[in-house]
N, C-alpha and C positions, 0 to 999 in steps of 0.2 A: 206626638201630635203636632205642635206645634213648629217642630225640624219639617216634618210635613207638607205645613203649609208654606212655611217660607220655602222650600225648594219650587210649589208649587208659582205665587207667588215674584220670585226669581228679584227678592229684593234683599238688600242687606241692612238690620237694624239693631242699634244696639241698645242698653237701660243705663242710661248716664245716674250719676249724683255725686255730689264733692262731700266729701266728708272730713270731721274734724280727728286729729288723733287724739289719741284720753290716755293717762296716766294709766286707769284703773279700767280691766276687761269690761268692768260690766256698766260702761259708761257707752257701750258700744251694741246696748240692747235696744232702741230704737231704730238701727240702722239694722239688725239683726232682724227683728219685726219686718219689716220693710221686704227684706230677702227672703221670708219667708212667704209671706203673702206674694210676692212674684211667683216662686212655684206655684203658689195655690191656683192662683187666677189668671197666670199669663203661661204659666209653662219654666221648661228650664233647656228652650234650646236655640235662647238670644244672649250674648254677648251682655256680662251685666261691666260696665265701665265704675271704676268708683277712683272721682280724681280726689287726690287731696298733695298739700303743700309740701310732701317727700318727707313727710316726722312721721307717718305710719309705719313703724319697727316691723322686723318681717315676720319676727312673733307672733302680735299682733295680726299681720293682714294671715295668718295661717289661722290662726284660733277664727277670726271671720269667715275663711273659707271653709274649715273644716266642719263650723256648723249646718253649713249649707251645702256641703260637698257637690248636688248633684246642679250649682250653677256654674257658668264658667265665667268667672271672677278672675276682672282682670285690673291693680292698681296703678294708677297713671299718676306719677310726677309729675305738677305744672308749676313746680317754684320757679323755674323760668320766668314765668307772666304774674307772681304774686307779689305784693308789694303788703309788707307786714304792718306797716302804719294805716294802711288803710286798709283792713280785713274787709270790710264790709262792701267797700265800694268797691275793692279787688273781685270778692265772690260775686256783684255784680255785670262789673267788667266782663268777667269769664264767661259767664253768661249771658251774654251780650253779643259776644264777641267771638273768644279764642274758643267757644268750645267747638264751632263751626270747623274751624282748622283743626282740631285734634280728634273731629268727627269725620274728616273729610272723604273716607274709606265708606262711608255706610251712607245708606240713602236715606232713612227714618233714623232720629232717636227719639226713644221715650225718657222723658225726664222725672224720675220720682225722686224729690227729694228723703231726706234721711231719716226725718221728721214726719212723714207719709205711708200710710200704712193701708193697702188695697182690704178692700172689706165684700167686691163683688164686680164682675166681670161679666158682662155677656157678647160671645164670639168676638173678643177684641179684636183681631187681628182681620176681622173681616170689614173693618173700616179703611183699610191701606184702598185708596185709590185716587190716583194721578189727577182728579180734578182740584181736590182740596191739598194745601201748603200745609196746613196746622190745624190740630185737634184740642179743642178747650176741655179745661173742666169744665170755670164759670167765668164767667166777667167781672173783674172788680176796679176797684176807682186806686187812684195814688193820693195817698192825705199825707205826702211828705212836702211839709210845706217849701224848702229849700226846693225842691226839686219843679215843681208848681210853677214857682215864681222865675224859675230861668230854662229846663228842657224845652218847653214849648216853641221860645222864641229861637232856639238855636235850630232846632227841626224847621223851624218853618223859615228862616235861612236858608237851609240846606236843600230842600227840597220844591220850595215856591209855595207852598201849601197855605192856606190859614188852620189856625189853630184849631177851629171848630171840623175842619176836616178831618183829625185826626186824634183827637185829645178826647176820644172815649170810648170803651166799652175795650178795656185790656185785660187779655185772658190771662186771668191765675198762672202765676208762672210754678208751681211748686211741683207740678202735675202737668206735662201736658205731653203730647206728638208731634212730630215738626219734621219737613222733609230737609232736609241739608240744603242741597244745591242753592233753594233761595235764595238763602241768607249769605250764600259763597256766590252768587253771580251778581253784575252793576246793574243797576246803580247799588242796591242795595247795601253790597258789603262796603261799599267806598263810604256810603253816608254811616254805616257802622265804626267803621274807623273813625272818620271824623269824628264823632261823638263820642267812641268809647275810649280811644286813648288820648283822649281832650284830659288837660290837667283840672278842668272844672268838674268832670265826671266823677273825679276822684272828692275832689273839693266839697261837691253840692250833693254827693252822695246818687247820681241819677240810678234809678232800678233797674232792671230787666226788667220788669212788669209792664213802665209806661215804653222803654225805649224798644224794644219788641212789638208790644201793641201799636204804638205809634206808625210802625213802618208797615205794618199787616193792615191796619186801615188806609194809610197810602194803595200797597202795591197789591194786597189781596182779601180785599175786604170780601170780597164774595164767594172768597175758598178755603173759609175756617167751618169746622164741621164740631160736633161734639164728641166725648169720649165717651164710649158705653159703660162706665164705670162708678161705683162707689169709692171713697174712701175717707181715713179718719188722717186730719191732719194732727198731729199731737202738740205739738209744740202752741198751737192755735187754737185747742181743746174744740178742734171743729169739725163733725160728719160733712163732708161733702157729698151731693149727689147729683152726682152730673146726669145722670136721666131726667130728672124732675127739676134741676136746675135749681137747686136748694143749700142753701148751707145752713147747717141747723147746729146750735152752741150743746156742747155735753151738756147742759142741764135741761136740754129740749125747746128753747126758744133760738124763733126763726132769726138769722141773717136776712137784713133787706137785700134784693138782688141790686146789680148795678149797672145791671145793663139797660143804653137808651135805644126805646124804639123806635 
């Protein structure tokens, strides 16, 4: 069904996520969850990419593959671009940045991270269309205060912007759609560079959440669209539901939204 569409379509898209490696097989069941809810809800005839830092033993990525034999599962080495002191700001980085150049074959990726586990879909795939750049979950705010106190000013350097043009309403990065070529054409990728392989990025910890949204309220504020989807972030113990625009905590109390009108 979904080999289908995309031929129909005539687009090439793949299902990114970085993933950690684990001592123990069964440290490896959330990202397991994940691959399986992809069958359920999306299909099994896109490209699922799972980059991690080249410690995933091949053992290991077969027991992955084998439980889900019917995706095609493919593991990308990026120790190239990782830098192991700064794990965090690295995973950042990469998605900021290098996942654009290691994507640069496909026109859409969907980003689920590992942690993300699809709970409901309706006709996803028939959201692909050429006016919108990026598909949200939800909108959320950045409370990292390092980051607060200096990405802002360096963006609005880079760019001529003020702050208030661009410092709100950044989509959820754990889950989202996003066309490639964007983020790969100028200005755009030149002021990605700048920013992400700045040794401050590394330093001050900057996101992908605000450094992404930042640039999408610049260059495409009026071509982010939503995702027809549910799903349980686990690591966050949080339902998202991006039809209704809600994030609701496993114990049933609502997340305020954060997006401004």
């Amino acid at each position: 069904m979904v080999i289908t569409k995309l031929k129909i379509m005539n687009k090439k898209i793949a299902i990114v996520c970085l993933s950690k490696s684990y001592n123990n097989l069964k440290e490896y069941s959330e990202l397991i969850s994940r691959n399986l809810s992809i069958i359920k809800y999306i299909g099994t005839g896109i490209p699922v990419l799972i980059f991690n830092e080249g410690d995933i033993s091949l053992d290991h990525q077969d027991y992955i593959k084998n439980l889900t034999p019917e995706l095609k599962i493919e593991f990308i080495d990026i120790s190239s671009v990782w830098i192991n002191e700064y794990s965090y700001s690295s995973m950042c980085r990469f998605f900021s940045y290098h996942v654009w150049n290691y994507c640069k074959e496909y026109d859409y990726v969907l980003r689920i991270d590992t942690d993300c586990e699809l709970t409901f879909s309706d006709k996803f795939l028939s959201i692909v269309n050429d006016n919108n750049i990026f598909y949200k979950s939800m909108f959320w705010s950045d409370s990292h205060p390092p980051t607060n106190q200096t990405l802002p000013y360096v963006i609005e350097s880079l760019t001529g912007k003020s702050k208030g043009q661009f410092w709100y309403n950044f989509p959820y990065t754990n889950v989202y759609f996003s066309q490639v070529k964007f983020w790969l054409s100028n200005p755009v990728n030149e002021i990605l560079k700048k920013i992400c392989l700045s040794n401050d990025q590394l330093i001050y910890r900057w996101g992908d959440l605000p450094i992404l949204g930042s640039l999408l309220n610049i260059f495409a504020e009026n071509q982010i669209g939503t995702l027809p989807i549910k799903y349980k972030h686990n690591s966050h113990s949080l339902v998202v539901d991006c039809i209704n625009q809600k994030a609701i905590n496993y114990d049933g109390s609502v997340r305020p939204s954060y997006e401004i009108k």
